[in-house]
Structures are given as structure tokens and as C-alpha cells.
C-alpha positions as MATLAB code, in Angstrom:
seq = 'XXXXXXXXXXXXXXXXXXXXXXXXXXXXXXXXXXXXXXXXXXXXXXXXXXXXXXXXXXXXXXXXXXXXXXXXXXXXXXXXXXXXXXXXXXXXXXXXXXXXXXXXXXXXXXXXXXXXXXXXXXXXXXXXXXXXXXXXXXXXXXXXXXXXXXXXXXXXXXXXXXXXXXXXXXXXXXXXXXXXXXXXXXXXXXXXXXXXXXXXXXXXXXXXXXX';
ca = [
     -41.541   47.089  -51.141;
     -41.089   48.147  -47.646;
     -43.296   45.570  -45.837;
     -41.599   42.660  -48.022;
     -38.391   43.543  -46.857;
     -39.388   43.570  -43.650;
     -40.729   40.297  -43.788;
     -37.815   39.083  -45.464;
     -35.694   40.317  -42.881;
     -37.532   38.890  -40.292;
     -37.530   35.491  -42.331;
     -33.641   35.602  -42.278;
     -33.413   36.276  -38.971;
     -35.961   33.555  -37.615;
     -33.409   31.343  -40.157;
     -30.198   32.053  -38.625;
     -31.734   32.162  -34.731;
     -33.017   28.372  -35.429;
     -29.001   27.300  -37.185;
     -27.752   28.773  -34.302;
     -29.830   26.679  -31.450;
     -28.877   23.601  -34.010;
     -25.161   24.074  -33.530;
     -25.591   24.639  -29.748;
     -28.000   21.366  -29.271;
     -24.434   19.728  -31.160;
     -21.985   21.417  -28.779;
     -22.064   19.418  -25.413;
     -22.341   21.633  -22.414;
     -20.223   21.213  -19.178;
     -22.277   19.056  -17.613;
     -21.996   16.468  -20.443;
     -18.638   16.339  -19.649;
     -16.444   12.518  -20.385;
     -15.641   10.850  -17.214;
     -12.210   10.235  -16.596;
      -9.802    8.526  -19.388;
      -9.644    5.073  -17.958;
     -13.223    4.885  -17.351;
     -13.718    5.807  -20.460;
     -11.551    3.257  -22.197;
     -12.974    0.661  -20.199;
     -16.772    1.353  -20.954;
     -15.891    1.977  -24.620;
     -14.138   -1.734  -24.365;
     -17.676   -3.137  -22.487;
     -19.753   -1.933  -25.374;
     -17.947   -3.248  -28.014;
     -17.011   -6.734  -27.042;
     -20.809   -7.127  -25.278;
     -21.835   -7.697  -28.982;
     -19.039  -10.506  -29.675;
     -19.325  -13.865  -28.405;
     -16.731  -15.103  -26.125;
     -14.997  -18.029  -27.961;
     -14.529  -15.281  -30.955;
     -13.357  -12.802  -28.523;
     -10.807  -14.993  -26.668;
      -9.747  -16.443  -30.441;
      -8.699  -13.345  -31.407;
      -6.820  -12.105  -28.278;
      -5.009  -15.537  -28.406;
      -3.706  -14.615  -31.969;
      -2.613  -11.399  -31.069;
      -0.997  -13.148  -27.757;
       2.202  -15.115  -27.625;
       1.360  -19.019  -27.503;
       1.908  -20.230  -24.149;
       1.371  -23.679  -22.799;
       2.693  -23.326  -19.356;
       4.024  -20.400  -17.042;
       7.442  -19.325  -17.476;
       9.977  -17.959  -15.289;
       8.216  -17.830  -12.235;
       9.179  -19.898   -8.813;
       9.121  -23.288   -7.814;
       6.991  -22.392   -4.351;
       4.964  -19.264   -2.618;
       7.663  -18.547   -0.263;
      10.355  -18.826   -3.051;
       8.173  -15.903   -5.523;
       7.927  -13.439   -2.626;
      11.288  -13.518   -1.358;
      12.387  -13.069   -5.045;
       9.765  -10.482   -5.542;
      11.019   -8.249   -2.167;
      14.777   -8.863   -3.779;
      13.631   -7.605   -6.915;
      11.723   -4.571   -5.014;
      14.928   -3.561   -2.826;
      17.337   -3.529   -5.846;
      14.632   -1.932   -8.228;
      15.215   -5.281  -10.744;
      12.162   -4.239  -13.138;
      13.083   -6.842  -15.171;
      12.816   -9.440  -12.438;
       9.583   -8.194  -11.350;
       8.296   -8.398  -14.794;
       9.072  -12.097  -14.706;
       7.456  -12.950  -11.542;
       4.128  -11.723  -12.963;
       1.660  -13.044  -15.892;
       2.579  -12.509  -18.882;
      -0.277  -11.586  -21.967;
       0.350  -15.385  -23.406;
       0.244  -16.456  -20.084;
      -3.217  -15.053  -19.199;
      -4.380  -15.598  -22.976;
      -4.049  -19.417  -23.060;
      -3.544  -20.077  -18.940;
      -5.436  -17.796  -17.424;
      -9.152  -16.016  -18.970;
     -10.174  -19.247  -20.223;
     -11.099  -20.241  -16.960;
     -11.139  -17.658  -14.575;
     -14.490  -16.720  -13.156;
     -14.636  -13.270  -14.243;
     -14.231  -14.069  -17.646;
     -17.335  -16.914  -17.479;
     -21.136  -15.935  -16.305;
     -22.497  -14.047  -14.468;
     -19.280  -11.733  -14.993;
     -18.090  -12.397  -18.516;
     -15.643   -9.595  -18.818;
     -13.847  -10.415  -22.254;
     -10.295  -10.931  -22.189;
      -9.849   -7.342  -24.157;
     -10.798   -5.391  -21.016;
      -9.863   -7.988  -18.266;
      -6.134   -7.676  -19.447;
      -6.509   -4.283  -19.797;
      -7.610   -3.663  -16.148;
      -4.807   -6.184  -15.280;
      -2.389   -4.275  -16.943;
      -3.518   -0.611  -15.729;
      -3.533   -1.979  -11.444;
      -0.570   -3.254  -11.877;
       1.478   -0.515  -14.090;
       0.310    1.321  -10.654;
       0.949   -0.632   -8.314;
       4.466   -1.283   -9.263;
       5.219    2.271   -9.709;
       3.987    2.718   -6.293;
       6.646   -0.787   -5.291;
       9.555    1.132   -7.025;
       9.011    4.358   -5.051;
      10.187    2.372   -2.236;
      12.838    0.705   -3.939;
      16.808    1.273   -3.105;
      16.479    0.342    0.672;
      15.272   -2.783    2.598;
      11.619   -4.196    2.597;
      12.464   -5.668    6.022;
      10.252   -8.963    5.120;
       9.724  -10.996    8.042;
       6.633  -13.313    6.858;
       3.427  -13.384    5.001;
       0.247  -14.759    5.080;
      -3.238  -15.180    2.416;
      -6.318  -14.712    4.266;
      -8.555  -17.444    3.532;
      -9.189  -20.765    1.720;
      -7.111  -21.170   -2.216;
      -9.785  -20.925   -5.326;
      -9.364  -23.650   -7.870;
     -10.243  -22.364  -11.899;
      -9.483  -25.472  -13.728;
      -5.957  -26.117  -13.834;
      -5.403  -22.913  -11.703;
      -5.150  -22.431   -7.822;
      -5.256  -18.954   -6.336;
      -4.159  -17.752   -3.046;
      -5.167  -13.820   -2.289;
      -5.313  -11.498   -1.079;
      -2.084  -12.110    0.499;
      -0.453   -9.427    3.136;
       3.317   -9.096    3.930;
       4.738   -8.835    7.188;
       7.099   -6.169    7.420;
       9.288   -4.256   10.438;
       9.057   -0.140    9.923;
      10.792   -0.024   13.175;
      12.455   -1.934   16.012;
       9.757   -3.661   17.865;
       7.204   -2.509   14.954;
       5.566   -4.755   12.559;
       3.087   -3.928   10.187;
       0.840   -6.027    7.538;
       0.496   -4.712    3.935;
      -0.567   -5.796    0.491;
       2.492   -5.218   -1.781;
       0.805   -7.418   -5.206;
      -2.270   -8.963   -6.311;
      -3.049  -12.317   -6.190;
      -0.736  -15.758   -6.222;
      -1.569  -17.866   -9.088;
      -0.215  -21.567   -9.215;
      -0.556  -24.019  -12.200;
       1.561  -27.234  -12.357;
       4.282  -26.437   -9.534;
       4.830  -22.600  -11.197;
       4.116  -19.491   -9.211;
       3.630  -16.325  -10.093;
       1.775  -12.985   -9.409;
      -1.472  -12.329  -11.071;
      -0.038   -8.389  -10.817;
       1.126   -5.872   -8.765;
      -1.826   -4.661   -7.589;
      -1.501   -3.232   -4.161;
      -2.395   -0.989   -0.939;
       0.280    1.028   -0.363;
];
């Protein structure tokens, strides 16, 4: 009786030793620790759409989009769009800033379809290119509005380098501002992404910026 407990004891033990290194293979040490939350989102977003075709992909962002056929809002010219954008950014007009960028219809119908990112050897889907749109240029005018409530001090700008046609679209970036910090000082900065023209409409692609 004594030598079957024993080895019943040491049966049950060997049991609960080998449950135990089971839950701890299931419990992810430091080291597997998830990157950062935006990272995340965006490889989660890879993964998934990789497995969808693009025409079904940009269908169904379209019908969850607002039907757009041409860019509202907007300006008539480059020079008109950044003189309203630095009013905008001196009076902290969020509202007019939000007009003077894409909107999700906008980039839906105007925009992905034939922008080179979205097309190979890039093919982002729409689902993640908005979304890394949207997340640059959340920041970028946060960083614009910390700066609001006094004078830009815009003297000029200028795009570096030749315009990109993508079908109906022309693009001018990246694009730097001219701006005086100082009497006799004048400094060059990227205040938003790039210019995006289709059919005498400007606007900003976003807000995406250096500062």
C-alpha cells in the first residue's frame, strides 16, 4: 500500500508539473510583447485585406463612403488653398481646414482608384491607405493648431520637383512654406502633405507635416 501511494503521488505530481508548463507555453512572456497600437492596427489591416481582391475591396469602401464625383469645397488655384489654409491655421478655423483637405468620398471614388500606392507593386487597399491618411494627418494638424492664435507670417511657397499625373489627378509635393520667425529671418517648412488637383479643384491630400 505504501509503494502505490508513492507512485501515485509521484504520478500526480509529474501531472500537475506538465499542466503547469502548458499554461506557461500559453502565457506570452515579455519579450513577445505587441508592438505599438498603430502598428498593430495597420499590420492586422495588411493581413486581412492581402486575401481580398482589390475591385472587392475598393467596392466595399465605396459603399461605406459618401458618393463623390468631384472635389468639393476646396480652391480654385495652389496659391488660393494655402493662403486659405494659413488663414484657417492663424484663427484655429478647424472647420475650414477640414474643407481644404480630402474628404473619405473624395479619396473613395477620386482618389485610391488611381493612385500608385493603391495599384502594383504597392497595392495598399483603400482600408489601410485611408487609415494611414487619416492617422498623419489627425497629427499633423494637432501639431498646426498648437501654433494657432498668432500669425504664420507666410511670405511664399514652393513644391520641389516635377507634378505626378494619376489619371485624372495631378500632384504637387512635397511642398515647403516660406515663413519669417524673425525680422530678417526666413525659414522653409512643411506645414501639410501633398497638393492634389483634379478638374480646376485644389485641395490637400492631408496635413501631414514636419514641424
Amino acid at each position: 500500500m505504501i509503494g502505490f501511494g508513492r507512485h501515485h503521488w509521484m504520478m500526480l505530481s509529474l501531472g500537475v508539473a506538465l499542466a503547469g508548463c502548458a499554461r506557461d507555453a500559453a502565457v506570452p512572456t515579455a519579450r513577445w510583447e505587441a508592438p505599438a497600437a498603430p502598428r498593430l492596427r495597420a499590420s492586422a489591416a495588411t493581413h486581412v485585406d492581402s486575401a481580398v481582391p482589390r475591385a472587392v475591396a475598393l467596392e466595399r469602401f465605396q459603399r461605406a463612403s459618401e458618393y463623390a464625383t468631384a472635389l468639393s469645397s476646396g480652391a480654385s488655384s495652389r496659391d488660393e488653398l494655402v493662403r486659405r489654409f494659413a488663414r484657417a491655421v492663424e484663427v484655429r478655423d478647424t472647420a475650414a481646414l477640414r474643407r481644404l483637405v480630402l474628404s473619405r468620398g473624395e479619396f473613395a471614388y477620386l482618389y485610391y482608384p488611381t493612385s500608385r500606392q493603391g495599384l502594383p507593386p504597392y497595392d495598399l487597399s483603400p482600408d489601410l491607405m485611408w487609415f494611414m491618411i487619416v492617422e498623419r494627418s489627425d497629427r499633423g494638424m494637432s501639431a498646426l493648431l498648437a501654433q494657432a492664435g498668432q500669425s504664420l507670417d507666410v511670405t511664399g511657397y514652393r513644391c520641389v520637383g516635377d507634378s505626378t499625373v494619376e489619371g485624372k489627378n495631378r500632384l504637387w509635393g512635397p511642398c515647403l512654406v516660406r515663413r519669417v520667425q524673425a525680422p530678417g529671418d526666413t525659414v522653409e517648412a512643411r506645414l501639410f502633405g501633398p497638393i492634389l488637383e483634379r478638374e480646376g479643384r485644389y485641395k490637400f491630400v492631408s496635413y501631414s507635416n514636419k514641424l
